[in-house]
ROLUM-69965 format. One record per residue (C-alpha): residue number from 1; residue in three letters; x, y, z. Coordinates in steps of 0.2 Angstrom, whole numbers, padded with zeros to 4 digits. Example, Ala and Ser with C-alpha at 12.3 -4.5 7.8 and 13.67 -1.06 7.14 Angstrom:
2
<atom 1,'Ala',<0062,-0022,0039>>;
<atom 2,'Ser',<0068,-0005,0036>>;
This chain:
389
<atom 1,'Unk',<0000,0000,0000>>;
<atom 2,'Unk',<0015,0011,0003>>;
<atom 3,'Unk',<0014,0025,-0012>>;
<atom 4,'Unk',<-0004,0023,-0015>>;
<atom 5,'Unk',<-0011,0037,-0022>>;
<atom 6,'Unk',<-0020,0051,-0013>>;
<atom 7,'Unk',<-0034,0065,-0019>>;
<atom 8,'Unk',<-0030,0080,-0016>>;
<atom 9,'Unk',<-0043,0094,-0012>>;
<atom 10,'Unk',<-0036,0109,-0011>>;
<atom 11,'Unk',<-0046,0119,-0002>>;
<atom 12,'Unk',<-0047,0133,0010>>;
<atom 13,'Unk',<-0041,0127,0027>>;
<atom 14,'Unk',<-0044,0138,0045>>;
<atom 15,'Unk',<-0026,0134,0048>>;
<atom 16,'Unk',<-0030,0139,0066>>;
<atom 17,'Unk',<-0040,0123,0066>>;
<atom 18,'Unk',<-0027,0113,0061>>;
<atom 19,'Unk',<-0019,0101,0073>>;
<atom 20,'Unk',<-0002,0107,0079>>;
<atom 21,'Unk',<0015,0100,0071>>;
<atom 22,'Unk',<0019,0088,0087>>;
<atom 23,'Unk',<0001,0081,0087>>;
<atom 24,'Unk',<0000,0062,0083>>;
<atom 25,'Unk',<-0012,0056,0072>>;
<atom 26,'Unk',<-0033,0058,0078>>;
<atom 27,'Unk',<-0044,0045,0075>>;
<atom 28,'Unk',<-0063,0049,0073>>;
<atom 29,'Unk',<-0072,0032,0075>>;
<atom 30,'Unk',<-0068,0013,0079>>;
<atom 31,'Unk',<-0060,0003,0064>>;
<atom 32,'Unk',<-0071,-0012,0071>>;
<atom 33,'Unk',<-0088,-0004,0068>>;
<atom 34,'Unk',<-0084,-0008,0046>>;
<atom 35,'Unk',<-0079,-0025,0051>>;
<atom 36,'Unk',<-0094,-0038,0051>>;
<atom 37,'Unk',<-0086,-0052,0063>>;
<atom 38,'Unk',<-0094,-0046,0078>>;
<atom 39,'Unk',<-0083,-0044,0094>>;
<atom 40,'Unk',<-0082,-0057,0106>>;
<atom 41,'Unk',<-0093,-0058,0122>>;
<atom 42,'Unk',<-0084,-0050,0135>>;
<atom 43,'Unk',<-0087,-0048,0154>>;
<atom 44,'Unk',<-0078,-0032,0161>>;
<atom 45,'Unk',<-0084,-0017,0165>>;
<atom 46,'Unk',<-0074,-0007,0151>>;
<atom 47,'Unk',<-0062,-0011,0139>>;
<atom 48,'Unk',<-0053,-0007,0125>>;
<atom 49,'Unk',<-0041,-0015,0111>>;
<atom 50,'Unk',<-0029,-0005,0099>>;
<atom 51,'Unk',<-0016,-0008,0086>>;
<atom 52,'Unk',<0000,0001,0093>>;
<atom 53,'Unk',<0007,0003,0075>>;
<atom 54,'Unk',<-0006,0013,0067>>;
<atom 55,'Unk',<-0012,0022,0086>>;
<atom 56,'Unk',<-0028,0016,0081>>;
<atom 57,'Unk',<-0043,0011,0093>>;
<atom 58,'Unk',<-0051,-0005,0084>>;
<atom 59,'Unk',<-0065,-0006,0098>>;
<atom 60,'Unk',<-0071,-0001,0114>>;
<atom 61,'Unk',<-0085,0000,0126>>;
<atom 62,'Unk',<-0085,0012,0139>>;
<atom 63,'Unk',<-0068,0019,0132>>;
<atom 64,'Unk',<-0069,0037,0142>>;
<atom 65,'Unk',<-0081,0030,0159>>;
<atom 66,'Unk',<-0068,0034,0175>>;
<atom 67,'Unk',<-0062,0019,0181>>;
<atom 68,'Unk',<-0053,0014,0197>>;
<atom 69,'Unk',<-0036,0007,0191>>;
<atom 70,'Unk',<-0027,-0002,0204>>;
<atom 71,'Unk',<-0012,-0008,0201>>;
<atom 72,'Unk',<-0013,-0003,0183>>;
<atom 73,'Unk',<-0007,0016,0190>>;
<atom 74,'Unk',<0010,0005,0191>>;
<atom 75,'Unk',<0011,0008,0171>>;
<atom 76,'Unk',<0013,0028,0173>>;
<atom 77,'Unk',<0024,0024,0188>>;
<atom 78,'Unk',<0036,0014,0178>>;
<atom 79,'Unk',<0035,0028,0165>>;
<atom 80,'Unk',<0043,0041,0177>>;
<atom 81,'Unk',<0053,0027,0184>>;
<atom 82,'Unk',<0060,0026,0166>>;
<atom 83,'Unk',<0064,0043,0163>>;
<atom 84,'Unk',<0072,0046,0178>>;
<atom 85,'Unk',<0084,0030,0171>>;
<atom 86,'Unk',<0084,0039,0154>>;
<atom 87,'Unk',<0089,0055,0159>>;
<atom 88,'Unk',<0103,0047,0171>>;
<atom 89,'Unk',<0094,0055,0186>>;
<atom 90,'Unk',<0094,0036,0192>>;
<atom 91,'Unk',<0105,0021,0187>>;
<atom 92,'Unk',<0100,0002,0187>>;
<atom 93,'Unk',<0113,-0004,0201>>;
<atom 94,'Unk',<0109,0013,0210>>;
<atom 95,'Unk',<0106,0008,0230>>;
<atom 96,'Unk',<0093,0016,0238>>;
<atom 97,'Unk',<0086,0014,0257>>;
<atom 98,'Unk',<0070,0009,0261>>;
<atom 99,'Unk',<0060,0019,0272>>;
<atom 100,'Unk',<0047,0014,0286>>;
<atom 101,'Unk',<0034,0025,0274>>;
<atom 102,'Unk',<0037,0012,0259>>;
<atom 103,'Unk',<0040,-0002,0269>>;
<atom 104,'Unk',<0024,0000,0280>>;
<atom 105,'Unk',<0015,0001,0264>>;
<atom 106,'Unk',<-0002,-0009,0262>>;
<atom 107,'Unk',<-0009,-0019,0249>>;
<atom 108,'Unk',<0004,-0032,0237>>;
<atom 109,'Unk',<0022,-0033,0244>>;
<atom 110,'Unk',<0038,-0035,0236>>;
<atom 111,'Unk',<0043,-0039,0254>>;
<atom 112,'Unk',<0058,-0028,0257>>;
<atom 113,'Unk',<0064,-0023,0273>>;
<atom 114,'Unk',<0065,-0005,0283>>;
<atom 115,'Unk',<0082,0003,0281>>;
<atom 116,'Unk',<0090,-0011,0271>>;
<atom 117,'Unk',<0097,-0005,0251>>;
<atom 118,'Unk',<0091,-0011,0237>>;
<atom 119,'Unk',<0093,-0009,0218>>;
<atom 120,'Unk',<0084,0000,0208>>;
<atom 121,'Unk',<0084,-0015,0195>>;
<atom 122,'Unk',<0078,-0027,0211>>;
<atom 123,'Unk',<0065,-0012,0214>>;
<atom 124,'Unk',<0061,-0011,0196>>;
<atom 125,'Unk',<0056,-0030,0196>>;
<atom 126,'Unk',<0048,-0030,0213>>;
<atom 127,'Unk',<0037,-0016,0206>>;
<atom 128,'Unk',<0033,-0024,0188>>;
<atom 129,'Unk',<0033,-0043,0192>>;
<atom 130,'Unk',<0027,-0045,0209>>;
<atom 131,'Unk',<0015,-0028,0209>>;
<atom 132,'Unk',<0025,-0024,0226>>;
<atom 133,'Unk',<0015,-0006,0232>>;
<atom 134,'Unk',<0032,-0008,0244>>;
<atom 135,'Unk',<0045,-0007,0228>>;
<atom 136,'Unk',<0033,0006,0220>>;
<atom 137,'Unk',<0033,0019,0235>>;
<atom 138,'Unk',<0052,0017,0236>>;
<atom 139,'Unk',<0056,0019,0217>>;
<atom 140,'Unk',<0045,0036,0221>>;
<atom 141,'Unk',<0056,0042,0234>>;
<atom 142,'Unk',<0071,0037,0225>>;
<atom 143,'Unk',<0065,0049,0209>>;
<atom 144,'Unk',<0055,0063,0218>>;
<atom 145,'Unk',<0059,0064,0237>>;
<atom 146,'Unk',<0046,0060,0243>>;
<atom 147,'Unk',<0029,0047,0236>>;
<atom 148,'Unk',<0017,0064,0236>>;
<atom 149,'Unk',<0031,0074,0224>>;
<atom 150,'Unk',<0033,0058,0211>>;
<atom 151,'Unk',<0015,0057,0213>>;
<atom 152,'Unk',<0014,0077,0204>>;
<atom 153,'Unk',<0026,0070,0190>>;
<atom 154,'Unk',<0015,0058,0186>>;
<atom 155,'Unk',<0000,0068,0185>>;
<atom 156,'Unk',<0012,0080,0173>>;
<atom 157,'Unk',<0017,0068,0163>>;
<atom 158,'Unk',<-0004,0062,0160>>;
<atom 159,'Unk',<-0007,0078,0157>>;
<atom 160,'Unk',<0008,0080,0144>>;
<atom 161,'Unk',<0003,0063,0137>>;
<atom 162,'Unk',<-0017,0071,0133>>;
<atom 163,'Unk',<-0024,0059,0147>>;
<atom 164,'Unk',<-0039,0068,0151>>;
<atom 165,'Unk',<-0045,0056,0159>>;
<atom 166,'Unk',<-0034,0053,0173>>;
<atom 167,'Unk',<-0028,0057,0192>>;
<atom 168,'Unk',<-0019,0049,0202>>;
<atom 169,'Unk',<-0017,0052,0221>>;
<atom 170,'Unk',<-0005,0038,0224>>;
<atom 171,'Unk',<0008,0027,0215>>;
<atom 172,'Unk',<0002,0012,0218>>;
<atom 173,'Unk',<-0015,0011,0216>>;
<atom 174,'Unk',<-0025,0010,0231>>;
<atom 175,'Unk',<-0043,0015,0232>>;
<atom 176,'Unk',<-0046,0033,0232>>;
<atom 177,'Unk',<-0062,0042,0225>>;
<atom 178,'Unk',<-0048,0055,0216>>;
<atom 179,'Unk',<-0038,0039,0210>>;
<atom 180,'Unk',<-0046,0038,0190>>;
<atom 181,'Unk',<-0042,0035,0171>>;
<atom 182,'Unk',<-0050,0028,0159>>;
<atom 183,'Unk',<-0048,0012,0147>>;
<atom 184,'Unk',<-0043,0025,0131>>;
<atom 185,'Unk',<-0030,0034,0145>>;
<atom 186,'Unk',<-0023,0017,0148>>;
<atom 187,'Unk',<-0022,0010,0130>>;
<atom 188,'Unk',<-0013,0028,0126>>;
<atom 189,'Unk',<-0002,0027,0140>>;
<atom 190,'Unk',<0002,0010,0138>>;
<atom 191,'Unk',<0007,0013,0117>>;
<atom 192,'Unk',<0019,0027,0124>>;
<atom 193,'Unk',<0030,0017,0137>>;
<atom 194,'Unk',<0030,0001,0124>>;
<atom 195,'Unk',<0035,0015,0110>>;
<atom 196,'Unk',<0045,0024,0120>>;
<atom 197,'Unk',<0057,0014,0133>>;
<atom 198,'Unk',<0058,-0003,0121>>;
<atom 199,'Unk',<0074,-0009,0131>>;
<atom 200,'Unk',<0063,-0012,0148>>;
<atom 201,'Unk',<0050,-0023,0142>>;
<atom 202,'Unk',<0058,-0037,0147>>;
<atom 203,'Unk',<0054,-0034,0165>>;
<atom 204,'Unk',<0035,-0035,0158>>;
<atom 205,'Unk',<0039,-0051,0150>>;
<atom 206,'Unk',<0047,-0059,0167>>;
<atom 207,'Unk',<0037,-0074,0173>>;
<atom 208,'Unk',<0044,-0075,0192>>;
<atom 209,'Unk',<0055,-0065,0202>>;
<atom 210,'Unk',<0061,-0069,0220>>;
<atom 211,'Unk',<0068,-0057,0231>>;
<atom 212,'Unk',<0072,-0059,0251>>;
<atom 213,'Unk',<0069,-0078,0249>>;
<atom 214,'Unk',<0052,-0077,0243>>;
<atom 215,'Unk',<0048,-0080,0224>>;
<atom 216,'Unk',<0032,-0075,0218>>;
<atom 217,'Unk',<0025,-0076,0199>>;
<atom 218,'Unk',<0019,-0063,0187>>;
<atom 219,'Unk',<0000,-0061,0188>>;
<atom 220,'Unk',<-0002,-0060,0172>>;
<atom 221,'Unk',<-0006,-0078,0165>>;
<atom 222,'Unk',<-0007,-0073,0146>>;
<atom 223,'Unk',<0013,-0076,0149>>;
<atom 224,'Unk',<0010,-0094,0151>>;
<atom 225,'Unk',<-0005,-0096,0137>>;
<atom 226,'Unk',<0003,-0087,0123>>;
<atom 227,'Unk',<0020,-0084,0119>>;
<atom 228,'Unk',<0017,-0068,0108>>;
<atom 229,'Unk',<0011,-0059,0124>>;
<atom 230,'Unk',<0024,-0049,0132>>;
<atom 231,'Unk',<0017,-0038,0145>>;
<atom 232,'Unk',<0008,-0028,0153>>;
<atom 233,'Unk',<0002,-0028,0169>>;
<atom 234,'Unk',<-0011,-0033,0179>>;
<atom 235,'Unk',<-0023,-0024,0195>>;
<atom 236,'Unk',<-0035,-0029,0206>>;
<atom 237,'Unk',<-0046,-0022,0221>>;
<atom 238,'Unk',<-0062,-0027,0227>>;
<atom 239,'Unk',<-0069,-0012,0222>>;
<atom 240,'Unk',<-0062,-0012,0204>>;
<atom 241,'Unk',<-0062,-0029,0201>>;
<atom 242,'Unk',<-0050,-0039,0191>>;
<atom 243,'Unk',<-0038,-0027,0178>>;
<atom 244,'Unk',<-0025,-0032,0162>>;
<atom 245,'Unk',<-0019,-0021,0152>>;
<atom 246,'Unk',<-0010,-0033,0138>>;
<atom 247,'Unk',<0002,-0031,0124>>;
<atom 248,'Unk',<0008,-0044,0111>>;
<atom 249,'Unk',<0018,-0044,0097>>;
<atom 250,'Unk',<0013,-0055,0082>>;
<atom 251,'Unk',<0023,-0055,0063>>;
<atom 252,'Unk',<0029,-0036,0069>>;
<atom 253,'Unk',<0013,-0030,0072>>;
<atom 254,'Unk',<0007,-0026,0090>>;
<atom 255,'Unk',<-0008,-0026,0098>>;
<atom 256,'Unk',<-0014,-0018,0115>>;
<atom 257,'Unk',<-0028,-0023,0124>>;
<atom 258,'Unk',<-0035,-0015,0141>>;
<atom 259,'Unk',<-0049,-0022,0151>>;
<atom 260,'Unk',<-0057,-0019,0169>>;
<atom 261,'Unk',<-0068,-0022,0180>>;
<atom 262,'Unk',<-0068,-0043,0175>>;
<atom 263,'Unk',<-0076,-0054,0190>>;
<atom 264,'Unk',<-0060,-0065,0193>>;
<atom 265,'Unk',<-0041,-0068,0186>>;
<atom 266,'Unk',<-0050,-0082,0175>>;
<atom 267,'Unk',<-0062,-0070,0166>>;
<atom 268,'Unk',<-0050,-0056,0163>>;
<atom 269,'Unk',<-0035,-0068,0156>>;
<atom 270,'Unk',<-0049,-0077,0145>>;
<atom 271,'Unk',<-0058,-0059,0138>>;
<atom 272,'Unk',<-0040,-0052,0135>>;
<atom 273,'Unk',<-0035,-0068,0124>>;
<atom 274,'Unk',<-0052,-0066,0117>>;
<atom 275,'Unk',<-0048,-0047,0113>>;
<atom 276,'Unk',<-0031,-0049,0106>>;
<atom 277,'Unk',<-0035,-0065,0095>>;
<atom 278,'Unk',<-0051,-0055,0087>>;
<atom 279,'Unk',<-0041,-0039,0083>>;
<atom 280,'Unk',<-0026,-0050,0076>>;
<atom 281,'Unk',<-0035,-0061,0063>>;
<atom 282,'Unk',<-0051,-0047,0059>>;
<atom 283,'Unk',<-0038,-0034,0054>>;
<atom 284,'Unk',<-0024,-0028,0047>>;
<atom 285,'Unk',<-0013,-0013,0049>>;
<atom 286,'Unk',<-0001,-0008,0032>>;
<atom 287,'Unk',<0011,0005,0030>>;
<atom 288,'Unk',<0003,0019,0020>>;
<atom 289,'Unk',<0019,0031,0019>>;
<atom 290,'Unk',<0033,0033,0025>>;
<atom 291,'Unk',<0042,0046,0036>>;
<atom 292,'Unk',<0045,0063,0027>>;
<atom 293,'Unk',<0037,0054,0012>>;
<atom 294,'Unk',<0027,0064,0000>>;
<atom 295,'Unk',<0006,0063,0001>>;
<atom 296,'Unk',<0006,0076,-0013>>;
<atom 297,'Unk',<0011,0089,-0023>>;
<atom 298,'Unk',<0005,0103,-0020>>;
<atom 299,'Unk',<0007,0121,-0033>>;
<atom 300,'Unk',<0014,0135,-0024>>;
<atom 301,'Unk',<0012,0155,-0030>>;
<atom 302,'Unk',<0024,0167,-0030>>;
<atom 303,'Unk',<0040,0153,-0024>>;
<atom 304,'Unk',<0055,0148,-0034>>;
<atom 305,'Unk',<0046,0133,-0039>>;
<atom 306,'Unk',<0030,0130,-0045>>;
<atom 307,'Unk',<0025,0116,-0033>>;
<atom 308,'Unk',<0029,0109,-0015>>;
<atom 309,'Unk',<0032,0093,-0007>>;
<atom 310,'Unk',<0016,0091,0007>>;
<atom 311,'Unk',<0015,0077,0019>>;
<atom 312,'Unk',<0014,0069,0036>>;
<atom 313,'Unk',<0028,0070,0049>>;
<atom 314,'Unk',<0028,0055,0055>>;
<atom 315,'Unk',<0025,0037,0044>>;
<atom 316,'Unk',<0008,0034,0041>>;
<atom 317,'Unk',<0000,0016,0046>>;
<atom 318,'Unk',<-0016,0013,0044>>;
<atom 319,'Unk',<-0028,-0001,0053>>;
<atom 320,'Unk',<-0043,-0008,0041>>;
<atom 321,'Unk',<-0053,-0023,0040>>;
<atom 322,'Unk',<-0045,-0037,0035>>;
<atom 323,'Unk',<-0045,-0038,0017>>;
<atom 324,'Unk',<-0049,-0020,0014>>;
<atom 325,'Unk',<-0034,-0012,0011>>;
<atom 326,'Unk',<-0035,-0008,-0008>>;
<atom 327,'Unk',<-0050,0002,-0001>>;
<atom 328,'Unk',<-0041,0014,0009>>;
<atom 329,'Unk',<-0043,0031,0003>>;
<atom 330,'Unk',<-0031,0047,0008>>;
<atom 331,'Unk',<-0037,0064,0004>>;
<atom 332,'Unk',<-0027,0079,0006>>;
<atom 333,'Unk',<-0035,0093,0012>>;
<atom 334,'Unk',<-0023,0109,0014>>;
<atom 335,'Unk',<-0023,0130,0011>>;
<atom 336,'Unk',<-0027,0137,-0007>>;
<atom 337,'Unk',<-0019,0148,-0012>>;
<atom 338,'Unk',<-0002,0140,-0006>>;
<atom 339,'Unk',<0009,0157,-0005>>;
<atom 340,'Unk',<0030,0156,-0004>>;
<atom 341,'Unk',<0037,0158,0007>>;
<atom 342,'Unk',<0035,0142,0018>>;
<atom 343,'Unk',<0047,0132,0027>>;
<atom 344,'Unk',<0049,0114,0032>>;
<atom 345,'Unk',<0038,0109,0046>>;
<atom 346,'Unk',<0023,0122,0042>>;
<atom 347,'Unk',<0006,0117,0043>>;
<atom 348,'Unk',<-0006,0119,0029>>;
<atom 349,'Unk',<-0018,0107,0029>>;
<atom 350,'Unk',<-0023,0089,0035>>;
<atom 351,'Unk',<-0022,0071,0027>>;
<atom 352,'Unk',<-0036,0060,0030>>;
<atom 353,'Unk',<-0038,0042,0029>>;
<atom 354,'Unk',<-0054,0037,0024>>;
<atom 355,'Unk',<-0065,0020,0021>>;
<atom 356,'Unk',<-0084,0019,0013>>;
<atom 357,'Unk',<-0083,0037,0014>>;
<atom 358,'Unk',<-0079,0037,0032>>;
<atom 359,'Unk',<-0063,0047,0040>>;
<atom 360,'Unk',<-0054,0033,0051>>;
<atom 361,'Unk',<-0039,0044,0054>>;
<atom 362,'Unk',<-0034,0062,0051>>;
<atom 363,'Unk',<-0014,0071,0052>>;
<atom 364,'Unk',<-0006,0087,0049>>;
<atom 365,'Unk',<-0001,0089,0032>>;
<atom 366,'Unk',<0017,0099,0032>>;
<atom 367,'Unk',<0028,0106,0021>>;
<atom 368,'Unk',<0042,0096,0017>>;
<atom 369,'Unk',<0055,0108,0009>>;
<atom 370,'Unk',<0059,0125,0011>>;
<atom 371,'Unk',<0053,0135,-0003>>;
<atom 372,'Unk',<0058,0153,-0004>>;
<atom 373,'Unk',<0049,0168,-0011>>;
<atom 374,'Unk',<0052,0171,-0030>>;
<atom 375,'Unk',<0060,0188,-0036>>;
<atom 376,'Unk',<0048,0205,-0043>>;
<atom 377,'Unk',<0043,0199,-0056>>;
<atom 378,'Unk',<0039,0181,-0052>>;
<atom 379,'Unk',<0029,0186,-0038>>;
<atom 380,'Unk',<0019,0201,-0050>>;
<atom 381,'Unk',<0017,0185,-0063>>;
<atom 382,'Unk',<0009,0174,-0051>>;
<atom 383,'Unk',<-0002,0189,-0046>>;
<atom 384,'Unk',<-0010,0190,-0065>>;
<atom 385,'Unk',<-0012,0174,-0064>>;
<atom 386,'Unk',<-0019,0169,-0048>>;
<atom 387,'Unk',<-0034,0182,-0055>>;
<atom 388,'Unk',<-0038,0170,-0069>>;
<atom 389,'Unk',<-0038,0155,-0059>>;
């Protein structure tokens, strides 16, 4: 599909309206709503399953209802966590001392003691494997000072990631009534750490992990039943019921699946297999242009050439129906007339992606090239002309 054509509609575009360079790509509806294989019976309170190559929702239900989290807030933990790493604020063999606060913790333990040092990779897995709310409030000190100060970054970084959705009053996830997200934060979230810290999801992927003499296994079962799965995580309350957020990678394509609110560890590993299995073989996802790729051509008034390289910023993958992908339609809509000068990065328009007449995604369309105004007299020629256009 890469290099299919696109139809371009030049038209007069509020550039106001348009979304801004950094944005990624906005979806308007579910892919799965043009698929007629119906989605699986599921039993969870909310859920949601997306293809993290395109950023695409495939379906949903209940996708922006608050939810209680639990020990799903340990994704967004392990986010900071991460950047602290990446930023060399932390290191991975970096000792830290555990306080009475994080040792006194309630809820799942990793089972450290008071005052003893541990690493931050021991912490790292205590947090990820065995969903320790003991490793999680120590890695918080250990980044921010103190749990209430990581807890801010993490509330930053939701509100940096467009996570509406979402407060957090605590980096573990016990109940609170301000403790929320929602299935669509989660799925968001979850595509970001995947996308973004790649050389840690082998913690994710860790079946068991023993620590003080105690070994305790992953909670997440998927491990066990399917070998593509490599993550997440799971979280469980009494008053949220049982949680997965689950990822898995099949033939280089990857698929996140987020579900809450299941009645036991049994339903919520059977509805997430159920989720990830229907969004693998009902869909595919092709690569519809590259990075920094042209979508069109677009002619350009008064420059010192006639026309002007217009695309997305980012490559384009899109998420259809299996079987529909010589239906995919782009249309490229962006600012006429086009004057020079313009630069590399500007904004003009947007590129849709559309299928039976419907817009499944939408991206800035930019300039590609710099193209500098024309001299006097090209510019006074483009003028006459532009009158008889």
């Amino acid at each position: 599909m890469l290099g299919a054509p696109v139809l371009a509609t030049a038209q007069t575009v509020d550039t106001a309206a348009v979304p801004a360079a950094s944005a990624v790509t906005t979806q308007t509806m579910s892919v799965g709503e043009l698929s007629p294989v119906p989605i699986p019976a599921l039993g969870a309170k909310a859920w949601l399953t997306l293809d993290a190559n395109s950023g695409q929702v495939i379906a949903s239900e209940n996708r922006d209802e608050k939810v209680e989290p639990a020990s799903l807030t340990k994704i967004m933990a392990a986010y900071v966590v991460f950047e602290a790493l990446e930023t060399k604020r932390l290191t991975l063999d970096q000792k830290v001392r555990v306080s009475e606060h994080a040792w006194k913790t309630e809820g799942s333990r990793m089972f450290i003691d008071p005052n003893s040092e541990v690493s931050i990779d021991d912490l790292l897995q205590g947090l990820i494997v065995q969903s320790g709310n003991d490793a999680t409030v120590a890695l918080a000190e250990a980044v921010s000072g103190s749990e209430s100060a990581f807890v801010a970054l993490m509330n930053q970084e939701a509100a940096r990631q467009g996570l509406t959705g979402t407060h957090f009053t605590n980096s573990s996830g016990l109940p609170d009534p301000e403790h929320y997200t929602t299935v669509h934060d989660l799925a968001i979230l979850s595509r970001n750490l995947v996308q973004r810290f790649p050389q840690y999801l082998h913690y994710y992927s860790q079946r068991e992990y023993t620590y003080n003499k105690i070994k305790q296994s992953n909670r997440n079962r998927l491990l066990w039943a399917d070998q593509t799965v490599d993550g997440l995580k799971t979280g469980h309350t009494k008053s949220a019921g049982y949680c997965l957020v689950t990822t898995a990678l099949r033939d280089g394509r990857r698929v996140i699946s987020v579900l809450v609110g299941a009645a036991s560890d049994a339903a919520r590993t059977e509805s997430s297999l159920k989720l990830l299995n229907w969004s693998f073989r009902n869909f595919d996802t092709v690569r519809m242009i590259d990075q920094d790729q042209a979508a069109v051509h677009a002619k350009i008034w008064g420059g010192v050439e006639d026309a002007v390289a217009l695309g997305p910023q980012q490559a384009l993958w899109v998420t259809v129906p299996r079987g529909r992908e010589a239906d995919i339609q782009s249309v490229a809509h962006y600012t006429e007339p086009l004057m020079a000068p313009v630069a590399k990065g500007d904004t003009v328009g947007t590129l849709e992606i559309q299928l039976e007449g419907k817009i499944l995604a939408s991206m800035p369309l930019q300039v590609q090239q710099d193209i500098a105004q024309a001299g006097f007299f090209g510019r006074a020629y483009d003028q006459i002309r532009l009158l008889f256009e």
